[in-house]
N, C-alpha and C positions, 0 to 999 in steps of 0.2 A: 324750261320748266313745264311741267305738265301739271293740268288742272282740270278739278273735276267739282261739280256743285251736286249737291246732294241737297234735298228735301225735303222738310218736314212732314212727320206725321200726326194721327190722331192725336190728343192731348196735349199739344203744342197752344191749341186755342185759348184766348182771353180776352176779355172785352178791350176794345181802343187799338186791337193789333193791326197797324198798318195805320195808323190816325195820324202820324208825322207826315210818313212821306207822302201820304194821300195826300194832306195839301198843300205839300211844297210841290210835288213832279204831277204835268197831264199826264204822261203813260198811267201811271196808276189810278190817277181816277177814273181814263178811258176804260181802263182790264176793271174796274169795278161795273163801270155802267154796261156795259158788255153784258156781266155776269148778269145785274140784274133786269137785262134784257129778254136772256134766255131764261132767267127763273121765273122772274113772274114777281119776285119782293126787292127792296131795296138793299143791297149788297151790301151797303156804307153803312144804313142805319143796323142792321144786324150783325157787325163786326164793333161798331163804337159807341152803341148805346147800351146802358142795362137791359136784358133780356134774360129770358130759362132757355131761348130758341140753341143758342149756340153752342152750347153742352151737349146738343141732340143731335145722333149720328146722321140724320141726312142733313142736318144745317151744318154741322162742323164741316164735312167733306167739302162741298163747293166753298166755303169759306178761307179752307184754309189753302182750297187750289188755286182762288181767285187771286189772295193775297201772295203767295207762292208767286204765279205768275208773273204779276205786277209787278215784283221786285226784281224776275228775270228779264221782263222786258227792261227793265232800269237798265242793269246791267248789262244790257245788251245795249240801249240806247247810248249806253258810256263808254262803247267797243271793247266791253268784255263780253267772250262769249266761251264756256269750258269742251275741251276735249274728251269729256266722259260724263255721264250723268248716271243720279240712280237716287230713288225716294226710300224712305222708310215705311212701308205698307203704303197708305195712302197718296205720299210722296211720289210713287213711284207714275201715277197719272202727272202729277208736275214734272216731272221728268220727260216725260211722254211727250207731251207738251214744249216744252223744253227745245228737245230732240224734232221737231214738227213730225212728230210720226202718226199725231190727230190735232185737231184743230180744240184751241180752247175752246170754242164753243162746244161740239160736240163733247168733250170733257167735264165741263162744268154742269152738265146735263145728264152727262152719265154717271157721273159721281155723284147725282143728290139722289138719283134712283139707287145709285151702290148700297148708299147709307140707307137708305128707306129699305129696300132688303136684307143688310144684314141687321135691323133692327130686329125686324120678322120673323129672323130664324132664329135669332138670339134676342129677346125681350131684357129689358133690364132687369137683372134679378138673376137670370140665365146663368148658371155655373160660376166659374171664378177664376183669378187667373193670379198667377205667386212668382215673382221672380225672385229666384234660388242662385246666390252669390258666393262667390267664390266655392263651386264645387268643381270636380270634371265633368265633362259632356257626356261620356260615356255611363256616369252614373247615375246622371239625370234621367239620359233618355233610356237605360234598364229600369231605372224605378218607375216612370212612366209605363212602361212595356207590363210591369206586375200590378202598377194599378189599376191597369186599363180591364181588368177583368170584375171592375165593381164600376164601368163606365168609362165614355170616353177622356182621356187625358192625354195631352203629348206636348213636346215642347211648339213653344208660338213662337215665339222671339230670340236668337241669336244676338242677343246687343252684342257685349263684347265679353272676352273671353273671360273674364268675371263676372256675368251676371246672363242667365240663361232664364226664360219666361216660361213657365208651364200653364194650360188653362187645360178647361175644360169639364166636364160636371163638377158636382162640388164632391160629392163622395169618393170621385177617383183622383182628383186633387191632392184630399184629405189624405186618402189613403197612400199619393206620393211622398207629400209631405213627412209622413208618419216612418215611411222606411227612407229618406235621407235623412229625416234624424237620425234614426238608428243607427247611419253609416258615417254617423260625425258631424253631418253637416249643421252650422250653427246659424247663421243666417240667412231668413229666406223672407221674401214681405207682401202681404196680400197686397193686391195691387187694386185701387179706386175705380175701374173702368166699368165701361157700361154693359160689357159682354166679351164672351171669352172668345175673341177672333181670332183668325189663321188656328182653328183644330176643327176637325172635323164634325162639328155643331154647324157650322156654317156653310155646310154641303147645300141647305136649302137655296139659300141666297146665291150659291157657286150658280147653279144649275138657273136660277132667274137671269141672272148677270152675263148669262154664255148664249141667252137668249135676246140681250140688250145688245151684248159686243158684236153678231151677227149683220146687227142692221149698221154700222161704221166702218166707214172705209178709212184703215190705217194707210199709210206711207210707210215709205224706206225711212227708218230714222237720218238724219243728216246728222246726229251725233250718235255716239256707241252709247245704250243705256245697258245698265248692268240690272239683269234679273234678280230681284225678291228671292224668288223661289229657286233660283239656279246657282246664283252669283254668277253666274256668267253674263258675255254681253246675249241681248236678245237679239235672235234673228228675226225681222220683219212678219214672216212667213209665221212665227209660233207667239207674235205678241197677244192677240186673243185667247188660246189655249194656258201662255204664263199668266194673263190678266184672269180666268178662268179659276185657275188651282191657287191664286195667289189668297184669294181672300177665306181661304180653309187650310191653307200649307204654311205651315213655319217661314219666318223672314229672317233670311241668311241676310242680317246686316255686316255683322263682325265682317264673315266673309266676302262678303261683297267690297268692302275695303282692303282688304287685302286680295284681292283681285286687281283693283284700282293698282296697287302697289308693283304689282307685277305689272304689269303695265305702263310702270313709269311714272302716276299720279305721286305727286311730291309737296301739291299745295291743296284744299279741302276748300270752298266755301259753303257752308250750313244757307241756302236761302228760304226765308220764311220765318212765321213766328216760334221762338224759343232758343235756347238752344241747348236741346234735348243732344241731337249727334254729334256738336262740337264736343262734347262732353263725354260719348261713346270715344269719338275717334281720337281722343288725348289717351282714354285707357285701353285702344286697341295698338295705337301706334304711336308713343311721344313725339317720332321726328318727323312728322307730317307738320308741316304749317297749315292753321287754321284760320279762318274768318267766320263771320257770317254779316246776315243783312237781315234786319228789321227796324231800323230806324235809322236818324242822318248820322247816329254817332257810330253805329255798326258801319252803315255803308259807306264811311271817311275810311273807317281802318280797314276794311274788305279791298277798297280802291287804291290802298296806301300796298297791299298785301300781293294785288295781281299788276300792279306798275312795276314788281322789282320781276326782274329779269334774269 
């Protein structure tokens, strides 16, 4: 059997995420204290205490990459360790990670800058983003194409092949919006988020971020990570240039699992807080086995999941 862990992204976060196993296993308190070595605040108290902080894209990102991690070194600590990797936008640094193709620390330091950027270029308030269910892709991303002439609009998110994310100003939105109705389409749902990411509004922060990945030296990954932006696996040599385009370009998740598939991926673990992608990857592909890890009851049946043979 072949296996692959994939990632959590943005909106994944909630207060107490990671509060079990934090104090039952050291590995994860180490991956916290680490974290907030390199940040400069307390990693634990801003993951399990009431705070506004954690809602806020440069806090969520280290947050959700520390806990992420944590849960992979578990898993690793427990000799599991997957034949493929790949995140959901943000995820995709846990992957990274992951894969030793950067060092957590360098990661957890460049993802609180990520988020501190693309706040900048997109402020709360900033456009808006609607995920459009069960249409074709093809009609999404022509209505996108016609709105885009009263601003920018394009699709952001590939979740799975029922549920396609468009953002970007609000009036070219609106006005996608306005012609998939007209083409039938019945459900579509504004989405809560803090900014309309992966479209091209976030060109600002691209361009800071390509200025950050400059100064880190990546590695060869020792696992295959499969690209956001490509679905394919990354080549060493183009991870900065995909970490680049990634946080203004559409996230080929659907695809990227079905990559995985071709590939031989036959079992899934979700690690980190939610599970947001167990949930894509049931409506992408029933016969994938799934797990995930965020606490001891998930990571019984996660271990229950990568014992069978």
């Amino acid at each position: 059997m072949k296996t692959a862990f994939v990632f959590s992204g943005q909106g994944a976060q909630y207060i107490g995420m990671g509060k079990e196993l934090y104090e039952q296993e050291a590995i994860v308190r180490e991956t916290f204290s680490e974290a907030s070595e390199v940040l400069g605040y307390d990693m634990a108290e801003l993951c399990f205490t009431e705070n506004e902080q954690l809602d806020q894209t440069m806090y969520t990102q280290p947050a959700i990459l520390t806990v992420s991690t944590a849960f992979n070194r578990l898993l690793k600590e427990k000799g599991f360790t997957p034949d493929i990797v790949a995140g959901l936008s943000l995820g995709e640094y846990s992957a990274l990670v992951a894969s030793e193709a950067i060092s957590f620390k360098d990661a957890v330091a460049l993802v609180a800058k990520r988020g501190k950027f693309m706040t900048e270029a997109a402020p709360a308030g900033t456009g808006k983003m609607v995920a459009v269910m069960n249409a074709d892709r093809e009609l999404i991303e022509d209505s996108c194409k016609k709105a885009s002439s009263l601003g920018i609009v394009s699709p952001a998110n590939y979740n799975t092949p029922q549920q396609i994310v468009i953002g970007g100003e609000a009036a070219a939105v609106d006005q996608a919006v306005a012609l998939l109705k007209e083409q039938g389409v019945k459900r579509m749902i504004p989405l809560n988020v803090s900014g309309p990411f992966h479209t091209a509004l976030l060109e600002p922060a691209s361009e800071k971020l390509a200025q950050e990945l400059q100064q880190i030296d990546f590695h060869e990954p020792k696992i295959p990570v499969i690209s956001n932006t490509t679905a394919e696996i990354m080549p060493a040599d183009d991870i900065k240039e995909l970490l680049t385009q990634q946080v203004m370009k559409a996230v080929r998740f659907a695809d990227s699992i079905e990559k995985m598939k071709q590939l031989g991926v036959d079992r899934i673990i979700e690690v980190g807080p939610g599970k947001t992608l167990t949930g894509f990857i049931r409506k992408i592909d029933k016969e994938i086995s799934t797990a995930r890890v965020e606490d001891s009851a998930t990571l019984a049946e996660a271990l229950t999941l990568l014992s069978e043979v």
